[in-house]
N, C-alpha and C positions, 0 to 999 in steps of 0.2 A: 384623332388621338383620344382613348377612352383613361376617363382621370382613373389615378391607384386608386381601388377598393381599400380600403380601412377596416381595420376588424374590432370591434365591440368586444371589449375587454372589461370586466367587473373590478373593481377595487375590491382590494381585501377589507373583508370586515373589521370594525374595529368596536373595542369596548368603549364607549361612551363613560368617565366617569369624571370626578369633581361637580362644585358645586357651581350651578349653572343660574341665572337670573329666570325668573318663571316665564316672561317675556319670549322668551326662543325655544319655539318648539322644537319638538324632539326631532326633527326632520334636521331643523339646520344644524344641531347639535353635532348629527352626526356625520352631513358633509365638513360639517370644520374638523373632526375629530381624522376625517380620510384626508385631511390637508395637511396633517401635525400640529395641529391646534386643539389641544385637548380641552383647554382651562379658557373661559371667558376672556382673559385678560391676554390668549396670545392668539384668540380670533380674534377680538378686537379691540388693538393697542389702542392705547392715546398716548396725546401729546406729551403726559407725564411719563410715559416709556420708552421717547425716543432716547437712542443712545446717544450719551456727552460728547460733544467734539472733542475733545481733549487726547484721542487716539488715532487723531487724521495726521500723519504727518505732512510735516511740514507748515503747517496750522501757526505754527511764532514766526517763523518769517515772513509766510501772508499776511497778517495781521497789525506785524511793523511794520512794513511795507504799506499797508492803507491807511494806519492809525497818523506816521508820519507826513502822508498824502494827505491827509482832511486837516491835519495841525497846521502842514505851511501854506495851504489851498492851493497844491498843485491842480491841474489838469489830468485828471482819471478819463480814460477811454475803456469803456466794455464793449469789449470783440466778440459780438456773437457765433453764431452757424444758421445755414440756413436750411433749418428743419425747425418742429416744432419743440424741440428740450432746448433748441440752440436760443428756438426767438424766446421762449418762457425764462429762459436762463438769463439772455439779456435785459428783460423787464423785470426782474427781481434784482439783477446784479445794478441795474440804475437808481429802481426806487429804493432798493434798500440802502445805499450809499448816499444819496439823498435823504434821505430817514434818520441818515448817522450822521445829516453834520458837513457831509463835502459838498460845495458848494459849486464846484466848477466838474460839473458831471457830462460830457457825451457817449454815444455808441456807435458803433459801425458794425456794419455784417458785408462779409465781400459775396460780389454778385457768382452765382456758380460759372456765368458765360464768360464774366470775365476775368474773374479773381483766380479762380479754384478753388479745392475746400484751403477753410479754415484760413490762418494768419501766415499768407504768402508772406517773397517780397512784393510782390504787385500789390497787392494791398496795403503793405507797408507803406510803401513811395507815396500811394494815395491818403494814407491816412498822413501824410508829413504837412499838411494844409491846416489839417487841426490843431497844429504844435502840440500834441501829449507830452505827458512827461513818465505817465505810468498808464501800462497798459494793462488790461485783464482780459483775459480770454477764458470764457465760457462754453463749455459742452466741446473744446476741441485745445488745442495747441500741442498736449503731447508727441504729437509728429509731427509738429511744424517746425522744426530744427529751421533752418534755413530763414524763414520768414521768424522767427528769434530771436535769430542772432542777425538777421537785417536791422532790426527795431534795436534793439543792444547798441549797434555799431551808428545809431544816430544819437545814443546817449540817451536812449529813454530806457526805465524801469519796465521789466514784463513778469509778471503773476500769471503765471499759468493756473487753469482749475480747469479740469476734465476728470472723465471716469471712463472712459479708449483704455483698452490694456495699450501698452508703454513697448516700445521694440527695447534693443538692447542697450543703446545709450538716452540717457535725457536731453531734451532739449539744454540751450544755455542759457534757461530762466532765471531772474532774481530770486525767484519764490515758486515749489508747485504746490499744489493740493490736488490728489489725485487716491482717491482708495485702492487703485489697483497697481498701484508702484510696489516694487518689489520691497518687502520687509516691513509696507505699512501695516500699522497694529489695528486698524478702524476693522470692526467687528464682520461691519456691512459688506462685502463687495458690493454691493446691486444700488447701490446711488445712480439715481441718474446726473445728466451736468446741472439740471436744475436743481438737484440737490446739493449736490457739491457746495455749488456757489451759495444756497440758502445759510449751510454749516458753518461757512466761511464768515459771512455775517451775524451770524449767531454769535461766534467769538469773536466777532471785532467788536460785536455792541457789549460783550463782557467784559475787556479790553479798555474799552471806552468807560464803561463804568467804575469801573475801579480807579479810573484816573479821574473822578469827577467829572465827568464832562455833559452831564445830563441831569443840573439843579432841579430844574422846573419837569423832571420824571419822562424815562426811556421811553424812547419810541417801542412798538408793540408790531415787532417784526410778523406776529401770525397773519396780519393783514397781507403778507405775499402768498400763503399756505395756497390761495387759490392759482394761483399760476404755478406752484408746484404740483401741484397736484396732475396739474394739466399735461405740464411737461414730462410728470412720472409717468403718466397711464399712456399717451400718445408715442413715449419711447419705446416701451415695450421693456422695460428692464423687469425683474422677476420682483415681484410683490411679496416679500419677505416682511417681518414683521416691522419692521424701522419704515420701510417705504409704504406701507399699509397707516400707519400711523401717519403721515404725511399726506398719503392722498385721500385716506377719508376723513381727517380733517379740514381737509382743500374742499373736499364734495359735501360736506356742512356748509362750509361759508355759501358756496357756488347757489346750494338748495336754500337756503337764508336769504338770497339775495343779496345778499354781500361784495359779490368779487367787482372786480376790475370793469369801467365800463367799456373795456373791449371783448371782454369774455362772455359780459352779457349780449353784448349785440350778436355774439358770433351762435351764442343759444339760439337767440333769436331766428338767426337767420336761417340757423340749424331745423327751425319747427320744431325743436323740445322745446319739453316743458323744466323749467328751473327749477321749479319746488321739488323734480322726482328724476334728476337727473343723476345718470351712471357710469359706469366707467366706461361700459360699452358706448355712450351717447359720446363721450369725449375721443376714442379711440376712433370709431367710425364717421363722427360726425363734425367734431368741434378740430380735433387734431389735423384731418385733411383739408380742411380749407384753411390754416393756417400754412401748415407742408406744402400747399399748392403754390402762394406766390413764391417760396423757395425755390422747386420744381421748374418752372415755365414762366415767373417774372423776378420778381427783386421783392426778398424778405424786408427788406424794409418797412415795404405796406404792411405786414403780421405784426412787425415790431411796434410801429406806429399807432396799429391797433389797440396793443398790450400796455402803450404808454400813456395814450391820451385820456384824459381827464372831462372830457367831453360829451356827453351820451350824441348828441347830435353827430358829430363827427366818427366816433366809435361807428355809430350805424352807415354812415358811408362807406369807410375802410370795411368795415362788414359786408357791404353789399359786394363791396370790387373783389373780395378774396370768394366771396360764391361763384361769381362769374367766371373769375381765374379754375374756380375747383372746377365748374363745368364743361369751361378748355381742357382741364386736364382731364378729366376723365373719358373726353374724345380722343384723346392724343392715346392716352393707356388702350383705349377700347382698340384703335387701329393698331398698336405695336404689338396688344395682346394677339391679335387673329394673323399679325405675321412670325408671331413668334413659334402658335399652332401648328401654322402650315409649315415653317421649318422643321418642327421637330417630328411631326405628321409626316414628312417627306424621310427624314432620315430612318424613323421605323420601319417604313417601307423597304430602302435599302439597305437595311442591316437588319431587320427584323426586332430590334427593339431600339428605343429611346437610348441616347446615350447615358451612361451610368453618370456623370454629373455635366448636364449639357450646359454649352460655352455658345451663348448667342453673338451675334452682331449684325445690324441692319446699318449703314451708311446711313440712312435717314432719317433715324432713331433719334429720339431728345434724350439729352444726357440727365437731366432731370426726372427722367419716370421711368428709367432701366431699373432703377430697386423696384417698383410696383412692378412690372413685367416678370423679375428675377422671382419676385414672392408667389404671385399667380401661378406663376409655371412650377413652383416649388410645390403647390400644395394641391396641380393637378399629379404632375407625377409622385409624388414625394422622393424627392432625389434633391441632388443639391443643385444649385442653380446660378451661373452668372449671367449677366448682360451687356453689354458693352455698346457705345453711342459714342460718337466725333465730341470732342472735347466741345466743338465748334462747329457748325455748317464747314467740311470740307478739311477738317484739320487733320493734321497724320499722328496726334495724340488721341486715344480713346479714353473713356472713361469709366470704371466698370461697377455697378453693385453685384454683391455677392447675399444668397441666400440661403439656409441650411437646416439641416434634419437633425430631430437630439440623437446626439452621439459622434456627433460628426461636426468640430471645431472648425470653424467656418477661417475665422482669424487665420488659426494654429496651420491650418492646412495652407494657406497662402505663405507664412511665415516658412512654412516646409520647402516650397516650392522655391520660392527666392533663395533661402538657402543650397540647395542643390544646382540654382542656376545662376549664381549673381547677375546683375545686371539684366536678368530677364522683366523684370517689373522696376519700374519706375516709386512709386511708392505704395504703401497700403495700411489699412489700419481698421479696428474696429471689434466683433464680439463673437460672441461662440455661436450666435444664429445668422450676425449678419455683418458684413467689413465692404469697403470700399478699395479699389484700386485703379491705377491709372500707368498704361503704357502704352508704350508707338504700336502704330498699327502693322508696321512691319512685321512686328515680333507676336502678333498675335497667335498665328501658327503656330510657331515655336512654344509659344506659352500652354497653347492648348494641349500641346501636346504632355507635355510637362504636368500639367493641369490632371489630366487626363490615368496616365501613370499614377500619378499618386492616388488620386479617387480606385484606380483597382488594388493597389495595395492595400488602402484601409477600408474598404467598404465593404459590406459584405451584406447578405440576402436579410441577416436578423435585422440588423438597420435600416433595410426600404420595405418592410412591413408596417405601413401606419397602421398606428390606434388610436381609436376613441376610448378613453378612459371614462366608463359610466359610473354614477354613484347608485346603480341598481335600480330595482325598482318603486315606482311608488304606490304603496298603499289606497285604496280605493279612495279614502277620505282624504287624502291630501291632493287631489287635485280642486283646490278653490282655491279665491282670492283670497283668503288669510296666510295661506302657506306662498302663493303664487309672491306677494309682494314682499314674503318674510324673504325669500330668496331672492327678490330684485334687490333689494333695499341688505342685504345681509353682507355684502362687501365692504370695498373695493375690491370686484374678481378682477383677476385678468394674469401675464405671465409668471409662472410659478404659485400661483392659485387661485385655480380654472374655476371658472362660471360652473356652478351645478350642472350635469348634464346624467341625465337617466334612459334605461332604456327599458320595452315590455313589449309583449305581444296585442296587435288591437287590428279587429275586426272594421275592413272599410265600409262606411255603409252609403257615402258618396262622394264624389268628387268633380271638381269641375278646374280648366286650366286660369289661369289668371297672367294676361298677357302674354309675351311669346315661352316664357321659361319658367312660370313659377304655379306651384299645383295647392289647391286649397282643396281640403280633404275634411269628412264628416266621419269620427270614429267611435268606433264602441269597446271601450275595455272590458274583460271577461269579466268581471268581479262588480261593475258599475254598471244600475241602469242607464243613467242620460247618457244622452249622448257628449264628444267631446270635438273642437274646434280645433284643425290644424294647420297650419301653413308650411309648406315643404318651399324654401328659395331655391331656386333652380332645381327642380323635382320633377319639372313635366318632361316627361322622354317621347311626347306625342300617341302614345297609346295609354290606355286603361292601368292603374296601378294593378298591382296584384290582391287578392279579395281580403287575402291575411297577410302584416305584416310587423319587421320585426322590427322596430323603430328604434333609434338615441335622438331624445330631444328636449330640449329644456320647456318649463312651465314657466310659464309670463302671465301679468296681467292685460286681457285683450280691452285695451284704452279706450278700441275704436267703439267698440260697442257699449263698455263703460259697465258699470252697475257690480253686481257680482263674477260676471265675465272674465274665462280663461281661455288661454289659448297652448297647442304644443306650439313652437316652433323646431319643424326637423332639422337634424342635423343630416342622420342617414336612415336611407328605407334600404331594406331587402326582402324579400316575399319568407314571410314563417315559414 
C-alpha cells in the first residue's frame, strides 16, 4: 500500500511590518507574520494576555459550587480520563484545590477495560467507597448523561469541565464549564480539558479572594502552568494565541527546571534535555508515555506520577510508564502491519483504498485503535476509523475516529446517527478526532452508513495532502543562530505548524541508517559547504535521486554539537 503523495505548497507572501524586538531575526519574523501573527505580542503572548475567565459560562455556579465545598470541607472527587489532557487535568484539578484551601481532596480515573470512557455508571458504583459528595470531571463528562445522573441519583454534587463539543442535550450536572456549549461567550474554543479546569481555578482563587480567605497571601496557581502546558501540546488542540500563552509559559517553567517531579522524571526518562525542551519533545516524547498506561494498563500510574512529590518515586512511576510505552509501541507495530495488509488487500480488490476505511481486527486492543486510526490516516490521507472488542471477546466494540481538514470528524458521525438512530451506541469528540462505541453486530450496518456519507461529502480537493512550506531559505540562514531561533521560537504545533521550508539541493552522498531511515550529504546551489540531512523513513532500498526537491525543517544537530545543523526531511521527490 504506497502512502498519498503530498504536494509542496508555498505560503503566500506576506509583508512583514510593526515594530519587532532586534532579537528575532528576520527569518522568524516572517514565519510568524505567515501564521497571522504580525505584531510581537501575538507571536508571543504572555501571561498578561491571557483571556479573563469572566466569559466561560457557567463559571458562577462552578465556582459556588467548590467555594461552598472548601467552606463546609466536603469530600471533592476529580474525575479524570485516561489520556494525557485527562491525567494533566486531573493533577492540576487536585493540586490546585489543595492550593485553595480543600482539605479533603481525592481522584479517580476509570480503567478503559473496565469502566469505559469517562464518568460511567460503573464507575460511579465504584467511586460510592469514597463517599464523595462533589464530583468534578475533567477533560470529559459532557456525554456522560447516564453516569451523571447516576452520581445525582446518590445525592452527590457533579461539576462538569470539558472542552468535547456537547450533542444536543446536556448532561444533568450541577454546574458545566465547557467553551464549546452552545452560546458560550469565551473567546477561545481551542482550551484543552487542562485548560478548562486551569480557568476554573483561576476564578475560584478570585472568588476566594474577595471573600478574604487568603490573609497570609494567595496561592500562585502558575505553579500548575507546567502540566498545562503538557496537557495543551499532547492533545493536539490548535495553538491559538490564549493556548500559546499557556504552553510557552508551561515550557519556561519545564526549561527552568521547575515543574512537577513527575514531568521531570518523565524528561528524564524521555533522554531530553530540560534546559532546551519542546513542544515536539512533549508531543512525541513526554505525552506518549503518559497516553501509554491509559492505552494498555491503568492511568492511574500517569496520574500518580503527576502527583507525587517525591523525585525518588517520580523516577519509578517514570520508569514503569517507559516500559508500558514500549509494550505499546509493540502492540501499535503489530495492529499497524495488520491493518496494511487489510487495506493492501482491499485495493487489490476494488482497485483502490476505501474512501474513508472502517477497520476491525477481533484481536485488536481497544486502547491503541486511535494510533492505528492516525497511522493509517496519514499514510492514505483519507479519514480513518478502527475498531477493537471493548474487551477480549465482547460483542461491544470500541472505535477511534481520525480525520483530514475539511472533513468534521465529530459532525460526520453526528450525521450518520442522525439518519440512523440507534445505529451507534454513543460518540463524542472533535473535528480531527472522536471516539465511538457500538455492537459488533451493527458494524456492517454502520459501515455502510459510514460509508455513504464519506461519498456524499468527500470529494478529490480534499484527499489531496499538502505540505505547507514557508519557502525557501536564504543561503546564510542555514546556521545555529537561525537553527535554534526556530527551535526555541514557539510553542509550534496544531494550528501553528513547526517552520517547514522547502529548495532544491544537490546529493553528494548517502548512506542507509538501519532498516528505514536515509542520512544524506547535500549541497545547496547558492552554498559552498556542504549540508547534513536525515530523511526518517526515506530509504526505499535504492540510490536517492542525484537532484532533489526537498520540504524540511532546520534543527540544531545536538549530536555533533558545536555550530552544527542539520535538515530533517519531511518529503524528497527527485527535481
Amino acid at each position: 500500500m504506497s502512502p498519498a503523495a503530498p504536494r509542496i505548497r508555498r505560503r503566500e507572501p506576506v509583508v512583514v511590518g510593526g515594530a519587532w524586538p532586534g532579537h528575532v531575526p528576520p527569518l522568524l519574523r516572517r514565519v510568524y507574520a505567515a501564521r497571522g501573527a504580525d505584531r510581537f505580542e501575538l507571536a508571543r503572548p504572555r501571561l498578561s494576555d491571557l483571556l479573563p475567565p469572566d466569559a466561560l459560562g457557567g463559571l458562577p455556579a462552578a465556582v459556588a459550587l467548590l467555594a461552598s465545598a472548601i467552606r463546609d470541607d466536603r469530600h471533592i472527587v476529580v474525575v479524570g480520563d485516561f489520556d494525557c489532557d485527562g491525567a494533566t487535568a486531573c493533577a492540576v484539578g487536585v493540586r490546585g484545590l489543595r492550593m485553595l484551601g480543600a482539605r479533603r481532596v481525592s481522584h479517580a480515573v476509570p480503567n478503559r477495560m473496565v469502566h469505559g470512557y469517562g464518568l460511567s455508571p460503573a464507575l460511579v458504583e465504584e467511586l460510592a467507597a469514597l463517599q464523595p459528595e462533589l464530583l468534578v470531571t475533567v477533560d470529559h463528562g459532557i456525554a456522560c448523561h447516564a453516569g451523571v445522573a447516576a452520581a445525582r441519583a446518590r445525592g452527590w454534587q457533579v461539576l462538569v469541565t470539558d472542552h468535547h463539543l456537547p450533542g444536543q442535550q446536556l448532561p444533568p450536572a450541577d454546574a458545566i464549564v465547557n467553551p464549546n456549549c452552545a452560546g458560550d461567550a469565551f473567546p477561545s474554543k481551542c482550551l484543552a480539558g487542562v485548560g478548562v479546569i486551569f480557568y476554573v481555578l483561576l476564578a475560584l482563587r478570585r472568588q476566594l479572594r474577595q471573600s478574604g480567605a487568603f490573609p497570609a497571601g494567595e496561592p500562585d496557581l502558575s505553579s500548575l502552568l507546567d502540566l498545562v502546558a503538557v496537557g495543551t501540546i499532547a492533545d493536539l488542540v490548535p495553538l491559538d494565541a490564549n493556548n500559546r500563552a499557556l504552553a510557552a509559559a508551561g515550557l519556561r517553567r519545564l526549561r527552568a527546571g521547575q515543574a512537577c517531579a513527575g514531568l521531570r522524571a518523565l524528561v528524564e526518562v524521555c533522554g531530553r534535555d530540560l534546559a532546551c525542551l519542546t513542544a515536539a519533545d512533549i508531543g512525541f516524547a513526554v505525552g506518549p508515555r503518559l497516553n501509554a498506561a491509559g492505552r494498555l494498563e491503568d492511568m492511574a500510574l500517569g496520574i500518580e506520577c503527576l502527583l507525587t512529590d517525591d523525585p525518588q518515586r517520580a523516577r519509578e512511576l517514570a520508569g514503569i510508564l517507559n516500559e508500558i510505552n514500549a509494550e505499546r509501541r509493540a502492540v501499535q507495530q503489530a495492529m499497524t502491519d495488520d491493518a496494511e495488509a487489510a487495506l493492501a488487500r482491499a485495493q487489490v480488490d476494488h482497485g483502490a483504498p476505501p474512501l474513508a476505511p472502517c477497520l476491525f481486527d477481533p484481536e485488536w486492543h481497544p486502547g491503541v485503535v486511535g494510533l492505528v486510526a492516525s497511522k493509517m490516516k496519514e499514510r492514505l490521507y483519507r479519514p480513518v476509523l478502527a475498531f477493537a472488542p471493548a474487551e477480549p471477546g465482547a460483542q461491544v466494540l470500541r472505535g477511534s475516529a481520525r480525520s483530514i481538514a475539511g472533513f468534521h470528524i465529530r459532525d460526520a458521525l453526528a450525521a450518520v446517527d442522525a439518519r440512523h438512530p440507534g445505529l451507534v451506541q454513543r460518540f463524542g469528540g472533535h473535528a480531527m478526532a472522536a471516539g465511538l462505541t457500538l455492537e459488533l453486530a451493527k458494524l456492517p450496518a454502520f459501515e455502510q452508513a459510514w460509508q455513504e456519507h464519506a461519498r456524499a461529502t468527500l470529494d478529490d480537493a480534499l484527499l489531496q495532502a499538502e505540505l505547507l512550506s514557508d519557502g525557501e531559505l536564504l543561503p546564510q540562514e542555514f546556521d545555529r543562530f537561525h537553527a535554534e531561533a526556530l527551535r526555541d521560537g514557539g510553542p509550534w504545533g496544531q494550528g501553528f505548524p513547526e517552520p517547514l521550508f522547502d529548495g532544491c539541493f544537490e546529493v553528494l552522498d548517502y548512506r542507509p541508517v538501519g532498516e528505514r531511515h536515509l542520512r544524506l550529504r547535500l549541497r545547496h546551489p547558492d552554498r559552498r559547504e556542504p549540508l547534513a540531512a536525515i530523511h526518517f523513513g526515506g530509504w526505499q532500498g535504492s540510490a536517492p535521486a542525484p537532484h532533489l526537491h526537498l520540504a524540511y525543517r532546520l534543527q540544531p544537530d545536538d549530536y555533533r554539537g558545536g555550530s552544527a545543523v542539520q535538515l530533517v526531511v519531511e518529503h524528497a521527490v527527485p527535481a
